[in-house]
N, CA, C and O atoms as a GROMACS GRO file, in nm:
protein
  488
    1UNK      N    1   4.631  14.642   9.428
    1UNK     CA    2   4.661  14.568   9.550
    1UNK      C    3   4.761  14.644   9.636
    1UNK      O    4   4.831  14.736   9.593
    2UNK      N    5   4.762  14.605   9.744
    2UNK     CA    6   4.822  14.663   9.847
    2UNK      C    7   4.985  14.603   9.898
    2UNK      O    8   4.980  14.504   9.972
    3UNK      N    9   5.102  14.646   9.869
    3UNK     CA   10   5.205  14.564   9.924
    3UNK      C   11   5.227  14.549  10.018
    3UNK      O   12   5.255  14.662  10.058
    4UNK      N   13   5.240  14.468  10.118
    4UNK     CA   14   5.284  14.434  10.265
    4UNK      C   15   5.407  14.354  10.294
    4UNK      O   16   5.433  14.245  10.243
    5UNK      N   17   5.492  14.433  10.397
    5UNK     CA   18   5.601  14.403  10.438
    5UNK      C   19   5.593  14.366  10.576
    5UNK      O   20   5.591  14.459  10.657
    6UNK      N   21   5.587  14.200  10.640
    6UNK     CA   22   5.623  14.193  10.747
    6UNK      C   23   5.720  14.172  10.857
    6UNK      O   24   5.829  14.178  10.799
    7UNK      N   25   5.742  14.149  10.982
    7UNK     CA   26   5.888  14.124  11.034
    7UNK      C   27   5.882  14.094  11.185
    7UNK      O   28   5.776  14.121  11.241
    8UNK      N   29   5.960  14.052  11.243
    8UNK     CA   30   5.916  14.017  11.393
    8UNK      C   31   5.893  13.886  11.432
    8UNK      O   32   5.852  13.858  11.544
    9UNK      N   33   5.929  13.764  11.302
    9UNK     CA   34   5.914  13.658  11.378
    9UNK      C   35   6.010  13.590  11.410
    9UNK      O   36   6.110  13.663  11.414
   10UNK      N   37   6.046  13.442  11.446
   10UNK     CA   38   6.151  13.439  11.529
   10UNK      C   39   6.124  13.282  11.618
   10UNK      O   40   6.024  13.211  11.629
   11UNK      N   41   6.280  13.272  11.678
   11UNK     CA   42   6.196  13.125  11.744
   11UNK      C   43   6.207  13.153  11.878
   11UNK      O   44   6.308  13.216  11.907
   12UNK      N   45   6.118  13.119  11.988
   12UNK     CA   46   6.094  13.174  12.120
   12UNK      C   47   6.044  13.011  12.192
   12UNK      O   48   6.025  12.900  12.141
   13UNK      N   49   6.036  13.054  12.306
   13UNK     CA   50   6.056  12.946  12.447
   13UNK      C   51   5.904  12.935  12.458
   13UNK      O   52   5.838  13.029  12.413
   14UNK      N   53   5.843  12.835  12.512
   14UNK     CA   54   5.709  12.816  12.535
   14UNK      C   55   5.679  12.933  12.639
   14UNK      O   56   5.778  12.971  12.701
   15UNK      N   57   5.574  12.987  12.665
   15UNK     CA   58   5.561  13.092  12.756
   15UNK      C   59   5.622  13.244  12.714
   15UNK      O   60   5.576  13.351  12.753
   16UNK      N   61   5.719  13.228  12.640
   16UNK     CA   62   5.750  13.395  12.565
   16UNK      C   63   5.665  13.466  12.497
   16UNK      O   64   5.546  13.437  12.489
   17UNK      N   65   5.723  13.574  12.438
   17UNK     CA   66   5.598  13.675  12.351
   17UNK      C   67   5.696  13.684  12.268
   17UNK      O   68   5.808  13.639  12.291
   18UNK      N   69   5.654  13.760  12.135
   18UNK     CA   70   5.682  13.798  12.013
   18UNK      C   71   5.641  13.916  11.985
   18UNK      O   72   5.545  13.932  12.060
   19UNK      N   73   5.653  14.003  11.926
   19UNK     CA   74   5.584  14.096  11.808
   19UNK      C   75   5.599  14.090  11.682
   19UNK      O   76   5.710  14.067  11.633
   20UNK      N   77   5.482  14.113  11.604
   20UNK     CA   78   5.509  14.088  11.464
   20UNK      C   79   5.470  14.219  11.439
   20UNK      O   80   5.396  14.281  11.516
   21UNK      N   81   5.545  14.295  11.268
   21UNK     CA   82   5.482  14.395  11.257
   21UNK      C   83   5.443  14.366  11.092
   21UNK      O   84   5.484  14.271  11.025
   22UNK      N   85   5.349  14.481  11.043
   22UNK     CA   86   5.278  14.478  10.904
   22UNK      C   87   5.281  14.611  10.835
   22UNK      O   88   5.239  14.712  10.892
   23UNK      N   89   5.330  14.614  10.713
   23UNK     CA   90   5.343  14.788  10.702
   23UNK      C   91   5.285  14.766  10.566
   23UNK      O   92   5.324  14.668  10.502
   24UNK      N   93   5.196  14.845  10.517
   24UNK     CA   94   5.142  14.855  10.412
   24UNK      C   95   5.232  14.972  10.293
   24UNK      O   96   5.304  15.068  10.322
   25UNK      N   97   5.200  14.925  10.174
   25UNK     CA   98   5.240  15.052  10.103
   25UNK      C   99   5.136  15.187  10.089
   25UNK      O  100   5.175  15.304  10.081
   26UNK      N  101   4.991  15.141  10.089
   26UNK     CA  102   4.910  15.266  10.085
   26UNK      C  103   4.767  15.235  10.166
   26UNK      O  104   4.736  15.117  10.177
   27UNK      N  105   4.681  15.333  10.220
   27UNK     CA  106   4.614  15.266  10.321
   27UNK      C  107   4.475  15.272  10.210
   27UNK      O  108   4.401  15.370  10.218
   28UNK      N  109   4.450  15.172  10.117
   28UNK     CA  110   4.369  15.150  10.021
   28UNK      C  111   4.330  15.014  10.046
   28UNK      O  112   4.331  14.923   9.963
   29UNK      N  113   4.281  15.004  10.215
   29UNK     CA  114   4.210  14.836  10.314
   29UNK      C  115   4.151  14.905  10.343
   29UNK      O  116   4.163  15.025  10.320
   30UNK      N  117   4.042  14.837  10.419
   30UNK     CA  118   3.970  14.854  10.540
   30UNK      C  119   3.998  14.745  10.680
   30UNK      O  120   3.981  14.775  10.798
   31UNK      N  121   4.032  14.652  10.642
   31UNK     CA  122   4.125  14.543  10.734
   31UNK      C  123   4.219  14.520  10.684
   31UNK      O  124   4.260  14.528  10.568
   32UNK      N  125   4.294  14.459  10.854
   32UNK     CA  126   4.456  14.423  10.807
   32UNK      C  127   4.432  14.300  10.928
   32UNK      O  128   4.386  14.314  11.041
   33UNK      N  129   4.478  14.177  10.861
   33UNK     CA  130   4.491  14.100  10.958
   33UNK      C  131   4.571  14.024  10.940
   33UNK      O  132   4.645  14.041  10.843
   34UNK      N  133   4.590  13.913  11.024
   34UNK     CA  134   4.733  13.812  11.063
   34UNK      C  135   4.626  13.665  11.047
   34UNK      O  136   4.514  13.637  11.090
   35UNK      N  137   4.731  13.590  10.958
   35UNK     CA  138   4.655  13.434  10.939
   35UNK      C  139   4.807  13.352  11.002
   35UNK      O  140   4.895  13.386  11.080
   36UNK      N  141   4.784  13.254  10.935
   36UNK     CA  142   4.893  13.118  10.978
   36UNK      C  143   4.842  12.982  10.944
   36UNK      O  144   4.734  12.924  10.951
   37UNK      N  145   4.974  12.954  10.900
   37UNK     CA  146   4.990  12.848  10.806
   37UNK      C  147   5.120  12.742  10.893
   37UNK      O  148   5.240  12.770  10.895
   38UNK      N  149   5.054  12.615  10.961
   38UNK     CA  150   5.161  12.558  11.046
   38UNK      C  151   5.177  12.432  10.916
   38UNK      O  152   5.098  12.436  10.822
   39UNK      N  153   5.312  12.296  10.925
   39UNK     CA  154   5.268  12.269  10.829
   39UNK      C  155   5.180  12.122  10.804
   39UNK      O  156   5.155  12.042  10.895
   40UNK      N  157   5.155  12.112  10.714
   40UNK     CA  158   5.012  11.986  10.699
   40UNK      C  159   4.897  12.073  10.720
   40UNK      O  160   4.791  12.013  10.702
   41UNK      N  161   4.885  12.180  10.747
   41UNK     CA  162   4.714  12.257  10.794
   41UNK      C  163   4.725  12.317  10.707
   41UNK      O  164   4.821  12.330  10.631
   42UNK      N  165   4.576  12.386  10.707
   42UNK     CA  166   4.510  12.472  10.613
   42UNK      C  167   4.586  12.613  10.677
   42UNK      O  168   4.655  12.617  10.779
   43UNK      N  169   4.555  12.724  10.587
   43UNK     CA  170   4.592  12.823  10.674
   43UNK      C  171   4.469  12.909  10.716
   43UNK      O  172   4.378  12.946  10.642
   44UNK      N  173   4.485  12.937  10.858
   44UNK     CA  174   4.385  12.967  10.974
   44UNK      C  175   4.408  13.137  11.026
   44UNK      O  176   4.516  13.191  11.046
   45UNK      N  177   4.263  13.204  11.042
   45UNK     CA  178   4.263  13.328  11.066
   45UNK      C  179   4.285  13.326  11.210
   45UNK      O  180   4.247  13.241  11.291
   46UNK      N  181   4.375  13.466  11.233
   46UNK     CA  182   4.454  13.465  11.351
   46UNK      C  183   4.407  13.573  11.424
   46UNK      O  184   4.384  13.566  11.545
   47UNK      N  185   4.392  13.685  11.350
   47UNK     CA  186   4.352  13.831  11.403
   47UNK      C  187   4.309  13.927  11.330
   47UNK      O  188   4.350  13.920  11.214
   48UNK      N  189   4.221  14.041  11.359
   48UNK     CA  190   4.257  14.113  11.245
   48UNK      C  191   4.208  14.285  11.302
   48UNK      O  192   4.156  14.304  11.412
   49UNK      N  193   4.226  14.357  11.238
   49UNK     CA  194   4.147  14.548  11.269
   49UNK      C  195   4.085  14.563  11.161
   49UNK      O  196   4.112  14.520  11.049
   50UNK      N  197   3.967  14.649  11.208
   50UNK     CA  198   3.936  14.695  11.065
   50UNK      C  199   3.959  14.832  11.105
   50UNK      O  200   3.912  14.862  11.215
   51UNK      N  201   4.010  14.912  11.050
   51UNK     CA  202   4.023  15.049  11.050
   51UNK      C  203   3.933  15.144  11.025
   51UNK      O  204   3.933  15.258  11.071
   52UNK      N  205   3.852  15.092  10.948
   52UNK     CA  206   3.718  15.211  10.929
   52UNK      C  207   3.664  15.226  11.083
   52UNK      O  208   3.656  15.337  11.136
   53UNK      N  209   3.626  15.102  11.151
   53UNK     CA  210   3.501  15.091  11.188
   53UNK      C  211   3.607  15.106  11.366
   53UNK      O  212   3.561  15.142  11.474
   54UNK      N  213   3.744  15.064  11.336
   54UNK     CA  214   3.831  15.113  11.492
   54UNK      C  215   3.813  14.958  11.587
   54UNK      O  216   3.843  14.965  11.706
   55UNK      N  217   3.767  14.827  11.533
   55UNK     CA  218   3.735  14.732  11.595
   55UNK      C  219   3.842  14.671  11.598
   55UNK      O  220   3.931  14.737  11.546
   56UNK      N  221   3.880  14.554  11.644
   56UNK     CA  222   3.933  14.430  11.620
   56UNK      C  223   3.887  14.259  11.706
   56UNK      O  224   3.814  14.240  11.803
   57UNK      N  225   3.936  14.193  11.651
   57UNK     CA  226   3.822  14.078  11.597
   57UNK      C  227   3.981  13.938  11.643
   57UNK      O  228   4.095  13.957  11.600
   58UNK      N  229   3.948  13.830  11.721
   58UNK     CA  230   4.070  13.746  11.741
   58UNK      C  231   3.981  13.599  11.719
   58UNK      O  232   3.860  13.586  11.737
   59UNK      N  233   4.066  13.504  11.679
   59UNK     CA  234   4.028  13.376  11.695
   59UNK      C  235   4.002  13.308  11.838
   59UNK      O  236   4.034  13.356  11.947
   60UNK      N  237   3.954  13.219  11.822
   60UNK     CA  238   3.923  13.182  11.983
   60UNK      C  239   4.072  13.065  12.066
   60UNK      O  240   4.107  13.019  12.174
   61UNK      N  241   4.108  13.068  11.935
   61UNK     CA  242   4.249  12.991  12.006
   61UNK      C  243   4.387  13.105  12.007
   61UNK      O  244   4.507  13.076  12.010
   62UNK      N  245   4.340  13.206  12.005
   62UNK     CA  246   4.414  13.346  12.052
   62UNK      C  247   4.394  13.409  12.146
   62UNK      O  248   4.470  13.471  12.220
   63UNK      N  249   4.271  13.393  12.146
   63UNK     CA  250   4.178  13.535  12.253
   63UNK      C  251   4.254  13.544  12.377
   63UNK      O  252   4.261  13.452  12.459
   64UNK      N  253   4.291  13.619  12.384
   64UNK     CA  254   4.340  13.667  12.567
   64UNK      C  255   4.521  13.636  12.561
   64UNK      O  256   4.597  13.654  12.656
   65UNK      N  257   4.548  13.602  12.468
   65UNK     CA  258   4.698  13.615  12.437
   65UNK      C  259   4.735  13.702  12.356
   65UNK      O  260   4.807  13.784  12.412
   66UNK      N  261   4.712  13.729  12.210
   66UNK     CA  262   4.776  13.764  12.109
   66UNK      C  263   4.658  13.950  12.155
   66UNK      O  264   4.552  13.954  12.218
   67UNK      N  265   4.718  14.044  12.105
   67UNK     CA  266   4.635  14.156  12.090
   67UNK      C  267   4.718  14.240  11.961
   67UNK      O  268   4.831  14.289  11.947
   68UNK      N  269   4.624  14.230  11.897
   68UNK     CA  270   4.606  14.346  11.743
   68UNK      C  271   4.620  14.528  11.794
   68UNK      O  272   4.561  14.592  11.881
   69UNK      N  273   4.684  14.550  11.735
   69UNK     CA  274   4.665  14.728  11.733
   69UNK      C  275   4.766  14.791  11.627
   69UNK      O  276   4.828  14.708  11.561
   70UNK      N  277   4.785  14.888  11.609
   70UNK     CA  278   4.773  14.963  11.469
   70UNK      C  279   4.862  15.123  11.512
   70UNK      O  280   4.838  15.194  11.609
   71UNK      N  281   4.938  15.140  11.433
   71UNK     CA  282   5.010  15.267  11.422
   71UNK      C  283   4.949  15.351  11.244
   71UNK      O  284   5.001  15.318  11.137
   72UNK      N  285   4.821  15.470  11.258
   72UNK     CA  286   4.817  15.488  11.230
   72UNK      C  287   4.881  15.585  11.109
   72UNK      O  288   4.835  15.596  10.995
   73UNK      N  289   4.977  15.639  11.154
   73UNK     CA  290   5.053  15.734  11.087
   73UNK      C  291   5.171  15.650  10.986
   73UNK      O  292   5.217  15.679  10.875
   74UNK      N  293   5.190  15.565  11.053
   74UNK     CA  294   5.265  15.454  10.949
   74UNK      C  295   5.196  15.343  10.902
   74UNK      O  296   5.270  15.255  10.858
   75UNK      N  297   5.087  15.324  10.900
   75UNK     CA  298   5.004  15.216  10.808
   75UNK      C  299   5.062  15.096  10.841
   75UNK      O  300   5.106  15.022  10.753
   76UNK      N  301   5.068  15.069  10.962
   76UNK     CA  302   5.112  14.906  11.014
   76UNK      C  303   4.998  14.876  11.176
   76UNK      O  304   4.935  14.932  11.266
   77UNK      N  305   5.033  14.765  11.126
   77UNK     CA  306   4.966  14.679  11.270
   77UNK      C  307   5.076  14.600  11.314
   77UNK      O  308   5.177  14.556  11.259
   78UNK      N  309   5.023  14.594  11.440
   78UNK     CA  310   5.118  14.488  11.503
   78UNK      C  311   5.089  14.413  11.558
   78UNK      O  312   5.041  14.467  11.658
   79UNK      N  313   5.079  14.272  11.575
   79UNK     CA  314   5.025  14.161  11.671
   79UNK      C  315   5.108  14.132  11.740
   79UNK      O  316   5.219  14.119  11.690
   80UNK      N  317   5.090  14.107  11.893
   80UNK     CA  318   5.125  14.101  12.032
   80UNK      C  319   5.109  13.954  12.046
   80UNK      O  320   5.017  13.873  12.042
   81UNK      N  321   5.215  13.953  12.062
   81UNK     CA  322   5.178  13.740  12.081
   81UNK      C  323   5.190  13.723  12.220
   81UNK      O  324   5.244  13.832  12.239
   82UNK      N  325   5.183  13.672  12.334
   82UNK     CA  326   5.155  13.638  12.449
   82UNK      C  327   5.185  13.517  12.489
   82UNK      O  328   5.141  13.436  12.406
   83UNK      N  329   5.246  13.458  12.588
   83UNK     CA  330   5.191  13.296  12.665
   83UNK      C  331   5.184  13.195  12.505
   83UNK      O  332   5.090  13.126  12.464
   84UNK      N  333   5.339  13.225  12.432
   84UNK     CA  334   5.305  13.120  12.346
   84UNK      C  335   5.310  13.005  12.379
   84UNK      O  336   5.326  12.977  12.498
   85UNK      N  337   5.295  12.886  12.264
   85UNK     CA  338   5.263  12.770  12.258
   85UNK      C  339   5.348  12.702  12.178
   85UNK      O  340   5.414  12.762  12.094
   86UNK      N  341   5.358  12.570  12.195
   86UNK     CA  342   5.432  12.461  12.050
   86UNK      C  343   5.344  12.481  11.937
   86UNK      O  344   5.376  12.492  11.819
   87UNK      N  345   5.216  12.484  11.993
   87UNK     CA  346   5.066  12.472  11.885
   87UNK      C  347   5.058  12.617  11.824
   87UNK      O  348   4.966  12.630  11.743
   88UNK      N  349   5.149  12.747  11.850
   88UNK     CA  350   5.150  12.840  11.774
   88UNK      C  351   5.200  12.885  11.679
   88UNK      O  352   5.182  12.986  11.611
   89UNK      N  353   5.313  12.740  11.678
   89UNK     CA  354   5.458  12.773  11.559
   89UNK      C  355   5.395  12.744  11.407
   89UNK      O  356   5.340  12.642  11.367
   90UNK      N  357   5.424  12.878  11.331
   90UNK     CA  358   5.323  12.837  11.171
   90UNK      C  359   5.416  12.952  11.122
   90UNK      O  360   5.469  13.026  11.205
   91UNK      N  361   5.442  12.971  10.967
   91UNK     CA  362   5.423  13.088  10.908
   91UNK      C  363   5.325  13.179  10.917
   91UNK      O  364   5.215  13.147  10.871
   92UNK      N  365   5.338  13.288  10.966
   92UNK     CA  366   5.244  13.395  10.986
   92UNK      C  367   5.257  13.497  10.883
   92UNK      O  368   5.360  13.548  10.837
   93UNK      N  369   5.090  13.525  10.844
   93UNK     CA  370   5.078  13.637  10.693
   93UNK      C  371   4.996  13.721  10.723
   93UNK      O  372   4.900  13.693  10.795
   94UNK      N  373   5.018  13.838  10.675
   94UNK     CA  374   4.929  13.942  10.696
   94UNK      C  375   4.889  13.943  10.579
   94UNK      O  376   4.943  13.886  10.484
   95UNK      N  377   4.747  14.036  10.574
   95UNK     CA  378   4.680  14.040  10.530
   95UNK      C  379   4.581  14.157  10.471
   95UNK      O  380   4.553  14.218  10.574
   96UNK      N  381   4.513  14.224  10.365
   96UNK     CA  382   4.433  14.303  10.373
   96UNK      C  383   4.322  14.279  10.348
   96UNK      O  384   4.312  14.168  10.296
   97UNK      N  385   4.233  14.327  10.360
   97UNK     CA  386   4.079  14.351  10.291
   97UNK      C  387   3.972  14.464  10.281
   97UNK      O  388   3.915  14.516  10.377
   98UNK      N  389   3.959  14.484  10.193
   98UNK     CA  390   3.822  14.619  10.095
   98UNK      C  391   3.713  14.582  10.218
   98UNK      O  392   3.648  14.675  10.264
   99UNK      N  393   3.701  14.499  10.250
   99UNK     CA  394   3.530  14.468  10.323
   99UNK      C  395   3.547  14.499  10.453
   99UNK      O  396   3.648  14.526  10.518
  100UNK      N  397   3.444  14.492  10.477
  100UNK     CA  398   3.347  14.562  10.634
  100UNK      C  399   3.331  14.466  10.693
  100UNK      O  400   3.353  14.353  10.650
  101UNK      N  401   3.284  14.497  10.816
  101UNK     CA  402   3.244  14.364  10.892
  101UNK      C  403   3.363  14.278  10.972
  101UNK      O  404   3.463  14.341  11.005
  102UNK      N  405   3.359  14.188  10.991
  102UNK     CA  406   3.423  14.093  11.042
  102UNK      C  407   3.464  14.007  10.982
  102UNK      O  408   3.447  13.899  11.038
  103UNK      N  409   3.532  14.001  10.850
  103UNK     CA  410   3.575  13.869  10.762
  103UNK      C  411   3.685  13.812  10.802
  103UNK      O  412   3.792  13.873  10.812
  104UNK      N  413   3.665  13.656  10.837
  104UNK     CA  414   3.778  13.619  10.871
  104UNK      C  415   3.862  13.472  10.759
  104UNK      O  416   3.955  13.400  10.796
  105UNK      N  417   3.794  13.468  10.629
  105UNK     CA  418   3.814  13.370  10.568
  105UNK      C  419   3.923  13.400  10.481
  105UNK      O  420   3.929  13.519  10.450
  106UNK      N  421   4.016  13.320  10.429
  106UNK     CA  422   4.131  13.408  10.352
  106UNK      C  423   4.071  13.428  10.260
  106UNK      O  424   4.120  13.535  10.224
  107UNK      N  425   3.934  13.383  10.134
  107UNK     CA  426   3.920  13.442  10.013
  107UNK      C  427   3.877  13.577  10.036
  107UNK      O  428   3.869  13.650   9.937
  108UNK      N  429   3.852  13.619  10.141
  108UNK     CA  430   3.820  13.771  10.166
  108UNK      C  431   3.926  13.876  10.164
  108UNK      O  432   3.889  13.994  10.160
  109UNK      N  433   4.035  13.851  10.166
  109UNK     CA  434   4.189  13.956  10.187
  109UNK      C  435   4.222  13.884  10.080
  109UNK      O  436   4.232  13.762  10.066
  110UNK      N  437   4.245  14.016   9.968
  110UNK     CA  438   4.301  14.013   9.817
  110UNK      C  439   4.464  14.090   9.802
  110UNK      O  440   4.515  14.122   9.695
  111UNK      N  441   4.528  14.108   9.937
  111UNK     CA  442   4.693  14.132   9.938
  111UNK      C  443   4.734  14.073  10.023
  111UNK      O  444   4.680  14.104  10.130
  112UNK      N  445   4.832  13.972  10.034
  112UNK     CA  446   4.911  13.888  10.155
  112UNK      C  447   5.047  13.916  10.120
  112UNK      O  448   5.101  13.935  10.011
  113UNK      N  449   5.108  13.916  10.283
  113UNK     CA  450   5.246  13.956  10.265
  113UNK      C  451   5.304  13.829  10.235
  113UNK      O  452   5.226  13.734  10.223
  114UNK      N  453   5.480  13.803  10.217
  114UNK     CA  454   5.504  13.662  10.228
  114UNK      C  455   5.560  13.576  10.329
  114UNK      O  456   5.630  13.476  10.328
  115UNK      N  457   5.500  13.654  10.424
  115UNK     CA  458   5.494  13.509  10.536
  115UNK      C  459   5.658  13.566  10.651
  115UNK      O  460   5.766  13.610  10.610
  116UNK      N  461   5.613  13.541  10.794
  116UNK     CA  462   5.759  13.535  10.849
  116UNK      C  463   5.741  13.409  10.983
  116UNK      O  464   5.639  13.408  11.052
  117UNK      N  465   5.851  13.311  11.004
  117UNK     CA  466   5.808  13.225  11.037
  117UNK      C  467   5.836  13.284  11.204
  117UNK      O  468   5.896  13.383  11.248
  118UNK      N  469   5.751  13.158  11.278
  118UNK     CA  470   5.733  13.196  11.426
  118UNK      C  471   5.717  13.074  11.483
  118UNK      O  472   5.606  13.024  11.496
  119UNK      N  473   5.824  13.016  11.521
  119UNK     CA  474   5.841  12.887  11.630
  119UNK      C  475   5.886  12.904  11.786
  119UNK      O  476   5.973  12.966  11.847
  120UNK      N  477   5.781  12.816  11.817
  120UNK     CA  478   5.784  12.778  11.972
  120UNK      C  479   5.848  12.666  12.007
  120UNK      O  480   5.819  12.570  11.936
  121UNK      N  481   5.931  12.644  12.100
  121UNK     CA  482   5.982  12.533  12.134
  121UNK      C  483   5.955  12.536  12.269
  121UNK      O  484   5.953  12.635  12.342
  122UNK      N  485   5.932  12.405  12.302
  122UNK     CA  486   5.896  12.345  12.429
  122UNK      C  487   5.954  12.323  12.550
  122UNK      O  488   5.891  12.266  12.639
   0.00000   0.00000   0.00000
């Protein structure tokens, strides 16, 4: 498995941005993505890259706010949070996964970091 260290979250004003970052210990993924866990909910896929294939892939209650991208030479991603929300405040986890494609379910990513929290206030 893959260790992941994340950092960057924080509590911010409705309408602010954030960055989160994700640093892997060895680049033995093919995706790295960002979930969230607000509390009483399930936890929900947020974003993700796959690095083989150079794509990335967002939820539809992200799209056009949050943007994924990747510092290759240091084995991290970073998600760009945008025009947050009250409805965005969750523990946020990164994530890896061996598979191809577009997986966005958590039994698919077999290393999660432990979580950094990210609140919006209104």
């Amino acid at each position: 498995q893959v260790h992941l260290v994340e950092s960057g979250g924080g509590l911010v004003q409705a309408g602010g941005s954030l960055r989160l970052s994700c640093t892997a210990s060895s680049r033995t993924f093919n995706i790295m993505g960002w979930f969230r866990q607000a509390p009483g909910k399930e936890r929900e896929f947020v974003a993700a890259f796959n690095w083989g294939a150079g794509t990335k892939y967002y939820s539809d209650s992200v799209k056009g706010r949050f943007a994924i991208s990747r510092d290759n030479a240091k084995t991290t991603t970073y998600l760009q949070m945008n025009s947050l929300k009250p409805d965005d405040t969750a523990v946020y986890y990164c994530a890896t996964s061996p598979l191809g494609g577009v997986p966005d379910a958590s039994y698919d990513f077999n290393s999660w970091g432990q979580g950094t929290q990210v609140t919006v206030s209104s």
